[in-house]
Each structure stands twice: as C-alpha cells, then as structure tokens.
Phi, psi and omega in degrees: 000113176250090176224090217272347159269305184318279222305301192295334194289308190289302157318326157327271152322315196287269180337305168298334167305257192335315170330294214264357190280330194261017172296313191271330141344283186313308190279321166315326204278326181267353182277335215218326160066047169192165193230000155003077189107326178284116187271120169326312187301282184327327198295280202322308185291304172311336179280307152326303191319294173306006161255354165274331191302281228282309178308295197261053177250344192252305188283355171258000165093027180298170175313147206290347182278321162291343160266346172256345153347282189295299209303325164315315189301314164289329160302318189278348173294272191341296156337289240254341172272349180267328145277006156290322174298306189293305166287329192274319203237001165096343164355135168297151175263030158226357158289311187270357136316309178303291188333295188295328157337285175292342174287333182296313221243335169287329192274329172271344167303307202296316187297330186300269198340288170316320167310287183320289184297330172287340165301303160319276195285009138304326181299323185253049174050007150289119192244005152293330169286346193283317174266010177279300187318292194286348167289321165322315173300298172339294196275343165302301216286344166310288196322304195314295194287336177262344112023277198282324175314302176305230274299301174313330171294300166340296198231021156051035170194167166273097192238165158107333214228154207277141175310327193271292214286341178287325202267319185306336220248342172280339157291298198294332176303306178300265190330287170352294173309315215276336170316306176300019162252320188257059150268143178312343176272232025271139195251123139321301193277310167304325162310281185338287205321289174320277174352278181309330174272334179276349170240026160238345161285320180313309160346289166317301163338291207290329191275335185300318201262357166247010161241326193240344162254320179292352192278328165324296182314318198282340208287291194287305147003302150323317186260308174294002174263304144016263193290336191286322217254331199265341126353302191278318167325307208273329151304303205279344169271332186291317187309301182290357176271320144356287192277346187238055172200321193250005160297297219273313171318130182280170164249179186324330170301326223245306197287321166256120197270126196227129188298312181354291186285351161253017143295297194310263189318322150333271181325299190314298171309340190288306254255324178300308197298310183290344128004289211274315200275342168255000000 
C-alpha cells in the first residue's frame, strides 16, 4: 500500500512518541533523585540499539520521521544512563556530560560509516548487511525491555520505571508499525523491529498490572471493608451503651420537682402519724 502522507503522518506521530517517552522518566528520575529498579544495562542497550535502527531506517529510505526517530532514542537512552550512573554509582555531573559525550560521538561516527558502506553494497546488489543491522537493532532494543524482565522476575513487582514512558513508548511502537504498511514497500523486518518491541511492552502492561495494581486493588478493598467494619463495631457500642443509661433514668416525677408535689409529700407523713395516734 503506497500511500507516503499516511506513512509520514504516522511515522510522525511514531517519532513524537519515541522524542517525548523517556521524558517523564527523566523527570521522575530528577524528582525523586534515585534511579532504583531502573536499569542501566537497558538504557545503555537502547542507545546502542539506535545506530543500527538508524542505518537501516536511513539505507531503506524510510519516512523522514522514522529516521530522526533512532537518533532521539539514543540521545534520550543516554540521557537517562547517565542519571543511573549520577544516581546509582555517584558519578560528578561533568564525568557524566563526558562520558556521554563521547559515547555520542563515537556512536554517531560508527552510524556515518555503516551508512556509507552498506550503502555501496547495495549499489552492488548485496542486501545482507542492510538486515544484518535491523535484526541487530531488534535485538538489542529486545534485550534492553527483557533486561527489565530479569529484575521483575527478581522482585516480583515492577519497579524503577514509570508506566506513562511505558504506554508512551508502546504508542510510538504501534504508530510506527502501522506506517510501514503504507510505505511503497512492505518491510518485513521492520514489522519484527516494531512488533517485538511492542509486544514486550504489553508484557510489561500484564505484569505491572498482577504484581502492582491487583495487590492495591485487594489492598484497598481491604482497608474500606475494614473502615465498614470498624463503623459498624462503634454503632453497636455506641447503641448498647444507650439502651443501658435510659434503662437506669429516673422519672419524670422525681427529675422534676414541683412545690405542689413537696407540699404533698409533706401532708402525708403527718396525715399517716395522726391516723396511728388515733
């Protein structure tokens, strides 16, 4: 199916996904100033991951959106491995500005090279280094997301890492895929790339939601059956405390005193004594 404005509109939307996912990361990661749960290994793979997704996003002439894609995912990997380092292992924040620097700049040289060449061999109808790069990518940016898997297996919940940068990043996966059905082409291997990553985010989705929203859900169920119960304990004491004080109440005669009636109780003992004397 050749239809190259669906393709760039999606391939768009796909690229602004992937810009903005490791964002609310980031800002969680400097809000809270611990990277806890969150893997370094993973970053550091995804930053790889973006210079074969770039080369061969570039040698297949996909849409301009889907080729400046890969270069954010690695800057923003990077970004985000670099305050695992600053948080986790204490690192100065001007070791990690180098670090990352140079990690920038050897990654963009390598991606240059890999272009140039795969490119020649294409001119000479060799088309294997072009899918050796994207089964490469697949699988680093796989590693990166089963990475995160070992930890979940590990501690039996999902942690370090934020939900929204999870769903943002299964959209730009999703937008993606779908560009590549209305490219002039259809790439096989790039449907895998997209697929496989998007279907490790759902994963992630099913565990986020059987390790960390039902034990909530049960939790708070729990704490409001509770709060019922302990309500109801404290109507039934208050009711019985009640019922034994209005046992016990004297009566209206007695509580209100009138002179009438302590003349009246006057006269009587008299009205008795003389009775008896006569």
């Amino acid at each position: 199916m050749d239809v190259p404005a669906v393709a760039n509109a999606l391939g768009t939307v796909g690229a602004v996904c992937w810009s903005v996912q490791l964002l609310p990361q980031i800002v969680i990661n400097y809000r809270r100033h611990h990277t806890t749960g969150l893997q370094p290994s993973m970053m550091l793979l995804w930053a790889s991951a973006g210079v074969p997704l770039g080369v061969y996003n570039i040698v297949q002439e996909f849409n301009v959106a889907l080729r400046v894609q890969a270069q954010i995912l690695t800057f923003l990997s990077l970004i985000t491995w670099a305050q695992c380092c600053h948080y986790g292992k204490h690192w100065h924040v001007s070791k990690c500005v180098g670090v990352v620097a140079l990690f920038g700049i050897a990654m963009g040289g390598v991606e240059a090279a890999l272009i140039v060449g795969i490119r020649a061999a294409g001119a000479r109808h060799t088309i294997w280094p072009s899918k050796v790069m994207a089964v490469s990518a697949a699988i680093l940016l796989a590693a990166g997301v089963l990475r995160h898997y070992w930890d979940i297996y590990t501690h039996r919940t999902v942690r370090g890492i934020s939900f929204i940068f999870v769903g943002i990043d299964a959209a730009g996966d999703l937008f993606s895929l779908v560009s590549i059905f209305f490219q002039a082409k259809l790439d096989v291997l790039g449907m895998a790339m997209y697929g496989s990553e998007l279907a490790l985010w759902i994963g992630v989705f099913v565990c986020g939601g059987y390790y960390n929203l039902a034990p909530w859900v049960r939790a708070s169920i729990s704490r409001t059956r509770q709060q019922k119960e302990d309500e109801r304990q404290q109507r039934d004491q208050y009711g019985e405390v009640g019922a034994i004080a209005l046992h016990h109440l004297p009566s209206s005669t007695s509580v209100f005193r009138t002179p009438s009636s302590a003349v009246v109780e006057r006269h009587v003992p008299r009205e008795r004594s003389s009775s008896t004397q006569s």
